[in-house]
C-alpha positions as CSV (number, residue, x, y, z in Angstrom):
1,X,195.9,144.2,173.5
2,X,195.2,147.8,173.8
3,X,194.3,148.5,170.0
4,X,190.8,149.3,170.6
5,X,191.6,151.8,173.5
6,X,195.1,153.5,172.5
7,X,196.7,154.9,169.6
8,X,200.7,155.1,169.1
9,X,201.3,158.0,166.6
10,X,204.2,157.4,164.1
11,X,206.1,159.8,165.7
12,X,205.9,158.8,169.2
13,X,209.7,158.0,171.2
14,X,210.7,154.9,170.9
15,X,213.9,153.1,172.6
16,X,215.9,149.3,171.8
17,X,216.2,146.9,174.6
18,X,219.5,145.9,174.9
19,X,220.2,142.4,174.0
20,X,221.1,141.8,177.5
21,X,218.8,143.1,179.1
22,X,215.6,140.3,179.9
23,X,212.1,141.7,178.3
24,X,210.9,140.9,181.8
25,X,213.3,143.7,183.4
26,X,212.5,145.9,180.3
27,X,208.9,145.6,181.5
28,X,209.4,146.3,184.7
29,X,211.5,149.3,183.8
30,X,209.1,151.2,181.6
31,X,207.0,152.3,184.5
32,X,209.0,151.9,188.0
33,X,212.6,151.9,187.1
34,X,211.8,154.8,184.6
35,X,209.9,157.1,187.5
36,X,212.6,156.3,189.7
37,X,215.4,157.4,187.2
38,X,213.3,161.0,186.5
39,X,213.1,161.5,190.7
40,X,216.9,160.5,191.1
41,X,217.6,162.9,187.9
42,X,215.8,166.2,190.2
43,X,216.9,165.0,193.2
44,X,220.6,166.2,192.2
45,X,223.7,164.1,193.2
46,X,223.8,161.4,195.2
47,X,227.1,161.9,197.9
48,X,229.0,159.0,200.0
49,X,228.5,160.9,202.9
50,X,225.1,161.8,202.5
51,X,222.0,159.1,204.3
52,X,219.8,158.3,201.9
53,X,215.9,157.2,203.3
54,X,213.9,155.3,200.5
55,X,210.2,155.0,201.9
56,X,208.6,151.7,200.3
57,X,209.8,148.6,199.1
58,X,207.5,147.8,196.5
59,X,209.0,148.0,192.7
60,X,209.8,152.1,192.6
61,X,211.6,151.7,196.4
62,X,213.6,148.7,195.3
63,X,215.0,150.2,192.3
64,X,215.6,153.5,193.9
65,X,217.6,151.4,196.8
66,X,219.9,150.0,193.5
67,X,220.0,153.2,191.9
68,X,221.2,154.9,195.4
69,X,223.6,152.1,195.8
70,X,224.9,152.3,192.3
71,X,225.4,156.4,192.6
72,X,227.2,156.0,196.3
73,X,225.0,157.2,198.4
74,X,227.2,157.0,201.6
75,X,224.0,154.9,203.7
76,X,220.8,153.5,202.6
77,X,217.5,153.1,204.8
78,X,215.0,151.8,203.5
79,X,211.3,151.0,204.7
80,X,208.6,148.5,203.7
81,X,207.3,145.2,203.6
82,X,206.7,142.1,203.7
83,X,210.4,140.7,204.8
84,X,210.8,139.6,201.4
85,X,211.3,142.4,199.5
86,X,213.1,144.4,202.4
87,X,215.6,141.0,201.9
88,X,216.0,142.3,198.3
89,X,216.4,145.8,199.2
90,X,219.6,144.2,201.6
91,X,221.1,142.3,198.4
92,X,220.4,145.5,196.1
93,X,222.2,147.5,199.1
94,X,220.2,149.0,201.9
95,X,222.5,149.3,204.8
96,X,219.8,149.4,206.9
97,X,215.9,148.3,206.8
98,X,213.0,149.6,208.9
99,X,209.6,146.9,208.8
100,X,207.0,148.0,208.9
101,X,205.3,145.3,210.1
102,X,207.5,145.3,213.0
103,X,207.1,149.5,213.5
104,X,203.0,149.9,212.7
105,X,202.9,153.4,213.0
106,X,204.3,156.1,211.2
107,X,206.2,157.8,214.8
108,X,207.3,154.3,215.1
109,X,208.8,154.7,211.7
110,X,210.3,158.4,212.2
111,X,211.4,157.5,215.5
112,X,213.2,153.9,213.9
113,X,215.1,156.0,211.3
114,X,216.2,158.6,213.9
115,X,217.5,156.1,216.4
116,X,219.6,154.7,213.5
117,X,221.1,158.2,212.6
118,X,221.9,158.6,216.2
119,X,219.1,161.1,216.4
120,X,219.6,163.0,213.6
121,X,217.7,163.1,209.7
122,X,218.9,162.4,206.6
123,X,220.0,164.3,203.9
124,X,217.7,163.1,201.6
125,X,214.6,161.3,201.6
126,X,212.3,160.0,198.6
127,X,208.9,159.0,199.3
128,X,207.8,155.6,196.8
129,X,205.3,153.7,199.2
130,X,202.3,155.8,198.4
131,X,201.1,156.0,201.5
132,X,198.4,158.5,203.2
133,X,201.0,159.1,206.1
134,X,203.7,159.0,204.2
135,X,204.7,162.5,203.3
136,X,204.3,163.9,206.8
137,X,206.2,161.0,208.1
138,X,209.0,161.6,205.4
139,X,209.5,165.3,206.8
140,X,210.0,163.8,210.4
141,X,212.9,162.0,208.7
142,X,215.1,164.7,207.3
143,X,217.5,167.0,208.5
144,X,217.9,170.7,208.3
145,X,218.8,171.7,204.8
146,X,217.6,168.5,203.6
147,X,215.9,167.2,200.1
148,X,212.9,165.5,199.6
149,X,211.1,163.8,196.5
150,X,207.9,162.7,196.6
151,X,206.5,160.4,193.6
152,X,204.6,157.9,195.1
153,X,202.0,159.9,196.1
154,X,198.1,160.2,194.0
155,X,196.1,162.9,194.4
156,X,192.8,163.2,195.1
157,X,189.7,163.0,198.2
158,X,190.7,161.6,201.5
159,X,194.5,162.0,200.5
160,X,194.7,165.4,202.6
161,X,197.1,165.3,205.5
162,X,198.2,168.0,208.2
163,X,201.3,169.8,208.0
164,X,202.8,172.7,209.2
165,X,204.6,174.9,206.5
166,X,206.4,176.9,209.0
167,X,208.4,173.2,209.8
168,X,209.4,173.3,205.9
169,X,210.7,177.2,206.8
170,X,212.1,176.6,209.8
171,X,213.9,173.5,208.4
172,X,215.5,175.2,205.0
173,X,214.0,171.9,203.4
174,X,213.4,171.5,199.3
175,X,210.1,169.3,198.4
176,X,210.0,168.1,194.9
177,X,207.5,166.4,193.3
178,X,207.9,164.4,190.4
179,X,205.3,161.8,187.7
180,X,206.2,159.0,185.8
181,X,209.2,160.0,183.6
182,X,210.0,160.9,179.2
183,X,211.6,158.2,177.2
184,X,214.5,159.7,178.1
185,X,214.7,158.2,181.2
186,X,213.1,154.8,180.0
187,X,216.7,154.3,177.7
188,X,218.6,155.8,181.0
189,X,216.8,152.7,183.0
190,X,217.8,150.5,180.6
191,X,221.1,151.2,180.1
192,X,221.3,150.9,183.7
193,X,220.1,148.0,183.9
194,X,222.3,146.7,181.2
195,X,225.8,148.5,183.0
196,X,224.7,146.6,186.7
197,X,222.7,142.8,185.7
198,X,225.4,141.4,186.9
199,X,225.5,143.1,190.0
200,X,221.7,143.2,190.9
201,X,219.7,140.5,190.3
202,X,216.5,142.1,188.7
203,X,214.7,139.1,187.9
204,X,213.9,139.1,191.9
205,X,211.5,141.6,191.1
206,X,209.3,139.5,188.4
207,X,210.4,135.8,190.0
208,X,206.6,133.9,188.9
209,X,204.9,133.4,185.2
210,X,201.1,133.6,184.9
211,X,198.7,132.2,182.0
212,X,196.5,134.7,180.6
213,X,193.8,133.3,181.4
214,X,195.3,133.8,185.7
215,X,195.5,137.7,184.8
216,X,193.0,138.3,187.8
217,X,195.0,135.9,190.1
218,X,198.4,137.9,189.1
219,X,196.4,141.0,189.7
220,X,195.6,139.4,193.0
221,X,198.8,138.3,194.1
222,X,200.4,141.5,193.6
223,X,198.1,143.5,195.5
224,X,197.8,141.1,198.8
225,X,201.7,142.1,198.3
226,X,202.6,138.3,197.2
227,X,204.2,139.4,194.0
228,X,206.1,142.2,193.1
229,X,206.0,142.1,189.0
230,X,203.7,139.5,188.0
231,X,204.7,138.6,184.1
């Protein structure tokens, strides 16, 4: 479909599905489960006692709540919407969930995550909702010493936001930033996928078929947030 616009040179990486693994999944996977493999890769290990706070629960945030889950993060928060997909992110292991319908603003967030950690950050925080507020609410999430990865965010006009870069000083905190991901991490997502089907049920994240000729419709859908991964 994209033969008049793109050109895959002979030499270009190329990975198998596994038999096991759905082409649906594989789909998915080539963008979000792939990005999310490259942040977890720079992010550095994942620790049981660590608190892990995965902002958005669109595709990137669900996978990165199985991926934490699967490396043992010791607690997993993680924020979004609608209920639906934070009730995946409960089945795929969050420990805890944050609405956001139900906390509108971002210190309702910050202060929601706090009161959970009994006042305190946590260790590590990736940021996957692409929201404007979202990286200055992510620093009023962490602790002292703590890590933070930021992917979901685009650049460009109207995306500034304030923040204070004696905070990021004063805190010892490392920001890391990372886009998309190699075909490297493409065959890491879907051996990963292949080691845990059984234990997370990835076709929750492309549950409805559309016709080709309902492309607009599945665009629709999954921006009014009433799919996730429309096939």
């Amino acid at each position: 479909g994209f033969a008049e616009y793109a050109y895959v040179f002979p030499n270009s990486g190329r990975v198998r599905v596994p038999d096991e693994v759905d082409t649906s999944w594989a789909s998915a996977a080539s963008c979000a489960l792939r990005t999310v493999v490259h942040s977890f890769e720079r992010i550095g290990k994942m620790n049981p006692w660590e608190t892990v706070v995965i902002q958005g629960a669109g595709p990137l945030g669900l996978f990165a709540t199985a991926l934490a889950d699967h490396l043992g993060a010791g607690r997993i928060i993680t924020i979004g919407a609608p209920d639906s997909r934070l009730a995946i992110a409960k089945r795929y292991g969050a420990t805890d969930l944050v609405s956001v319908s139900q906390c509108p603003e971002p210190e309702d967030r910050i202060a929601a995550v706090r009161e959970l950690l009994g006042g305190h950050g946590a260790e590590v925080v990736f940021e996957f909702s692409g929201a404007r507020t979202a990286f200055t609410e992510g620093l009023g999430m962490i602790k002292e010493g703590g890590r933070y990865m930021v992917t979901g965010q685009i650049d460009g006009p109207g995306k500034e936001v304030p923040v204070r870069p004696g905070f990021i000083t004063r805190q010892q905190l490392t920001i890391m930033g990372t886009w998309s991901g190699h075909i490297a991490e493409y065959r890491k997502a879907l051996e990963f996928m292949n080691a845990t089907r059984t234990k997370y049920d990835f076709g929750a994240l492309v549950p409805n078929r559309y016709r080709l000729d309902q492309a607009t419709e599945a665009l629709s859908r999954m921006r009014a947030q009433e799919d996730i991964k429309p096939v």
